[in-house]
N, C-alpha and C positions, 0 to 999 in steps of 0.2 A: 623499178630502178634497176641500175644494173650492179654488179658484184659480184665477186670473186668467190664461187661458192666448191663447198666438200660436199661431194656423193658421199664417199666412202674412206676409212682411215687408211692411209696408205698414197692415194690418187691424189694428183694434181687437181687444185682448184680451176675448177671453171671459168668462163668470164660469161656471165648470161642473167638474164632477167630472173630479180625476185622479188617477192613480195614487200611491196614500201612496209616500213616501222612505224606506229601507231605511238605517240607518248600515251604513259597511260598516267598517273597520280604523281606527282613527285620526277617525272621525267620529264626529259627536253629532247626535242627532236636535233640532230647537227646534221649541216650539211658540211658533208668531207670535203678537205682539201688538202691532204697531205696524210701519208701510214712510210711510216719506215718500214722498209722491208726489214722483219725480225729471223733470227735464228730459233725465237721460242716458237714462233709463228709455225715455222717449218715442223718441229719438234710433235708441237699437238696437233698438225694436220697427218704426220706422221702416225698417233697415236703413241711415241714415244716417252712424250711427258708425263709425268707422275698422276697432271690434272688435266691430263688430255679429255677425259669423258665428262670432267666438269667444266670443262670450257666450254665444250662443244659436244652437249646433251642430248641432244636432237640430230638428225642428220635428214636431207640436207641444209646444211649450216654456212653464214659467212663468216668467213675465216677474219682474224687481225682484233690484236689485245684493244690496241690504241691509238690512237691519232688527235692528228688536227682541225677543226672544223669552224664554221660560222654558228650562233646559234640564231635564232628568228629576230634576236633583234641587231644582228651582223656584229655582232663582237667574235671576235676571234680567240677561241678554247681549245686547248687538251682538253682530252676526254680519252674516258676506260670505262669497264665494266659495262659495256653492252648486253643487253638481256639475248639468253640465248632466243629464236636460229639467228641473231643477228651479231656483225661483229665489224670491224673499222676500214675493213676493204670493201667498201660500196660506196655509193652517191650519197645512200644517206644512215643514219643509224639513230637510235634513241638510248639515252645513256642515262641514269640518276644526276639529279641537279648538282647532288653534293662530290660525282665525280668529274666534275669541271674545273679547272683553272684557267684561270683570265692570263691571256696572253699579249706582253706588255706593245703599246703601238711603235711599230719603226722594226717589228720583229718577223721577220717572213713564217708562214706557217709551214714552210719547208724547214728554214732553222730551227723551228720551235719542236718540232716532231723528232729531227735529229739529235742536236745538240745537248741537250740537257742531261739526259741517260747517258750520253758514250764520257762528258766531260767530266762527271760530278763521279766517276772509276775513279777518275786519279785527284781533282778536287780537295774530295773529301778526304784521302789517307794522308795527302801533304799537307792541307793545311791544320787541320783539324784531329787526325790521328798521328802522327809523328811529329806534328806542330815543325815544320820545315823554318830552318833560317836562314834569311836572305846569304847570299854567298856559297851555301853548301852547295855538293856536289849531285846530280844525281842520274843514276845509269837505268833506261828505260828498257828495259828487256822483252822485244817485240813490239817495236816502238813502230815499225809500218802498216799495222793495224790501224781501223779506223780512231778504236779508243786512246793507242799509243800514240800519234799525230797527234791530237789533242793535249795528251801527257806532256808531251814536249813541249807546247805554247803554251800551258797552265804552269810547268815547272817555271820558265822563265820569266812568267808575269809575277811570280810570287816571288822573283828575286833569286831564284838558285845560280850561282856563279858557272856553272858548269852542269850542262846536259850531254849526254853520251844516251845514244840509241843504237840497237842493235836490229837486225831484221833479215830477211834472206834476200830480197828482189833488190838488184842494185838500183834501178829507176828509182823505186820508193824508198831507198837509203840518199839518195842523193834531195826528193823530195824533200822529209825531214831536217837535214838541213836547212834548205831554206825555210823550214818553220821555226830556227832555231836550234837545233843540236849542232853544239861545236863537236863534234868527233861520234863519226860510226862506225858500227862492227859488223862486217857481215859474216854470218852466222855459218856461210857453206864454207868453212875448213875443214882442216884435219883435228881430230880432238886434240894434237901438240900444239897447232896454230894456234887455235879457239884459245885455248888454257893462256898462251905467251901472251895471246893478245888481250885477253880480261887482265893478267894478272899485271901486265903495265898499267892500266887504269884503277887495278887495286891499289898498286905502290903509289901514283898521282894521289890519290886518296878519294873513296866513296861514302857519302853515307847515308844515302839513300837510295834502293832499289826499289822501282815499280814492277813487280812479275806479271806478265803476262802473257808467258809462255810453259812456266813449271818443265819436268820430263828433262831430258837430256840437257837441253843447253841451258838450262838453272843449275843442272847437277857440275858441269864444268866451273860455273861461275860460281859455286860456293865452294869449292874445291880450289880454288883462285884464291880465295878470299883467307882459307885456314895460314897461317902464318910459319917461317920454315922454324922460329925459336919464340919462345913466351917473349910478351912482349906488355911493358907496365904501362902503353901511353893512353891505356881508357879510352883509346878510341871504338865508339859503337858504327856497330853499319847494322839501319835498319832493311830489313828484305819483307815487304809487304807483297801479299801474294793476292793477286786479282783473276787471273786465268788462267786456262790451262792448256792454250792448243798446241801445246807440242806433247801432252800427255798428262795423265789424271796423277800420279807415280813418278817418285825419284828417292836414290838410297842416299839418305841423309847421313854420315858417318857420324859419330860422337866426337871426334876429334873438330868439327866444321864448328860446333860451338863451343865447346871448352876453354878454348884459349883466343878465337876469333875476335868475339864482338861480335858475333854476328845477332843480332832480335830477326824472329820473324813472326809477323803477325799480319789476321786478314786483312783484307780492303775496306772490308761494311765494319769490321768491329768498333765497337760506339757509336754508331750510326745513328740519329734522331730526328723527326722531322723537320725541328728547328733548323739544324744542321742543315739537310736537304732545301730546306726555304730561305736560306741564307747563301748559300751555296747556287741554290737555283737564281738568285736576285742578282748575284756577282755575275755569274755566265752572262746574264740577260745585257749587263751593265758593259761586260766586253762587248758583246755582239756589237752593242749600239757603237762601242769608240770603233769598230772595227780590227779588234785586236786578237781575234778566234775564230779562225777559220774551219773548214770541214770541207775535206772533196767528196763533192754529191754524185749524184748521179741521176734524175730525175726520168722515169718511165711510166708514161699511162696503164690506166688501169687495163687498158683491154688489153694490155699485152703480160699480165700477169702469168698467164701456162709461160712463155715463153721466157722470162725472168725466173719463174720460180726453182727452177732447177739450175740455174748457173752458179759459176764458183770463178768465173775470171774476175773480181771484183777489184781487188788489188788494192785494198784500203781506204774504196769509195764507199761511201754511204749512199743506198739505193732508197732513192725515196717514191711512191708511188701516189699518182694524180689523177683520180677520179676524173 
């Protein structure tokens, strides 16, 4: 078969013949049809990950956590846990039965492979950790991201009166709007602008923040949020934090919660399967009205060296086709 194989930790995956996967007890063979191009992907072929040499034990090794696939009797699955040297970037791989999920009909295995992971970021904190009410406001910080675009049609399916997304590429601030955000901020000011222009949508009223950017431009935006005199109207504004690509680090003052309102809490806290498979069943149920969108970007497999190192991506989702 073919796939995207690791010589050595460090080096771009290959695109070249290897050895087909044998089910052995308790396995199923899948034949691929869909791997999201991951960041963790990248990570452990880097050997940068924590479980870089337990992913990929053996060398040479195919690379990719997870994907989509047919199994022998053509149902369409997620699948993980590929036995090492094999992994989700190839024609075929053999996975444990018990790490399959049946993938509901009218559901592309493109959608299925993207969708579910980037949407159930912001999903699960609105509906289920902050328990979101219809009408509230909520301001998605790095909302041009692939997960952020999503943030912003999940906020408004759930009824938020008011989305506010923030981002730095104008193309992809204007984008999110038509996903839904009534009002963007682009993020390339002067730290006076940035501040003037949070703190009008502070004074509008927020009370919900999606982070997912942390580092400087959270640190203006909750410095926006502290208030100039105590103030008794119990208004909270929660700040849910989910990533970090503008930096791991930011100086939190004491005075930002003292008097603010401000909660901040993670994305995954209380997170349960249930949750997740409830959560998973809702995405599925939009897809089907056509109400959740995702810009793709769809590249065969044999051109993986050639993908694997790009960064123009611009808040597409890069899916890869055997």
């Amino acid at each position: 078969m073919k796939a995207a194989v690791l010589h050595k930790f460090g080096e771009t995956p290959r695109y070249e013949d290897f050895a087909d996967p044998s089910p052995g007890k308790d396995e199923v063979l899948i034949h691929v049809k869909a791997v999201a191009f991951e960041n963790v992907d990248q990570m452990i072929a880097r050997g940068e990950h924590f479980a870089s040499r337990q992913f990929l034990s053996e060398l040479p090794a195919v690379v990719g956590l997870r994907g989509v696939g047919e199994r022998p009797d053509g149902k369409l699955v997620g699948f993980s846990g590929a036995r090492s040297p094999y992994g989700a970037l190839a024609e075929k791989a053999v996975v444990p039965k018990e790490s399959t999920v049946l993938i509901p009909d009218g559901v592309s295995a493109e959608e299925a492979v993207a969708l579910p992971p980037a949407a159930l970021t912001s999903l699960f904190p609105l509906k289920w950790g902050v328990k979101m009410k219809p009408g509230e406001t909520v301001l998605i910080n790095g909302a041009t991201g692939i997960a952020g675009k999503l943030a912003v049609q999940i906020a408004k399916l759930l009824g938020a009166g008011r989305v506010i997304g923030t981002g730095r590429n104008e193309e992809s601030l204007q984008r999110i709007k038509e996903l839904g955000a009534d009002t963007v901020l682009n993020l390339k000011q002067s730290e006076d602008s940035l501040f003037a222009s949070f703190q009008k949508e502070v004074d509008e009223g927020i009370d919900i923040i999606l982070d997912f950017l942390w580092g400087y431009p959270t640190e203006i935006l909750i410095k926006s949020i502290v208030p100039k005199e105590i103030s008794l109207s119990g208004h909270r504004t929660h700040l849910i934090q989910i990533g970090e690509k503008a930096g791991s680090d930011l100086k939190l003052p004491a005075s930002a919660l003292r008097t603010s309102g401000l909660e901040i809490s993670g994305g995954a806290a209380g997170i349960t399967p249930a949750f997740i498979q409830e959560g998973t069943n809702l995405i599925w149920k939009w897809l089907k009205e056509d109400k959740l969108h995702m810009d793709m970007e769809r590249v065969l497999l044999q051109d993986i060296e050639n993908v694997w190192n790009r960064s123009d991506f611009q808040g597409k989702r890069i899916v890869i086709n055997p």
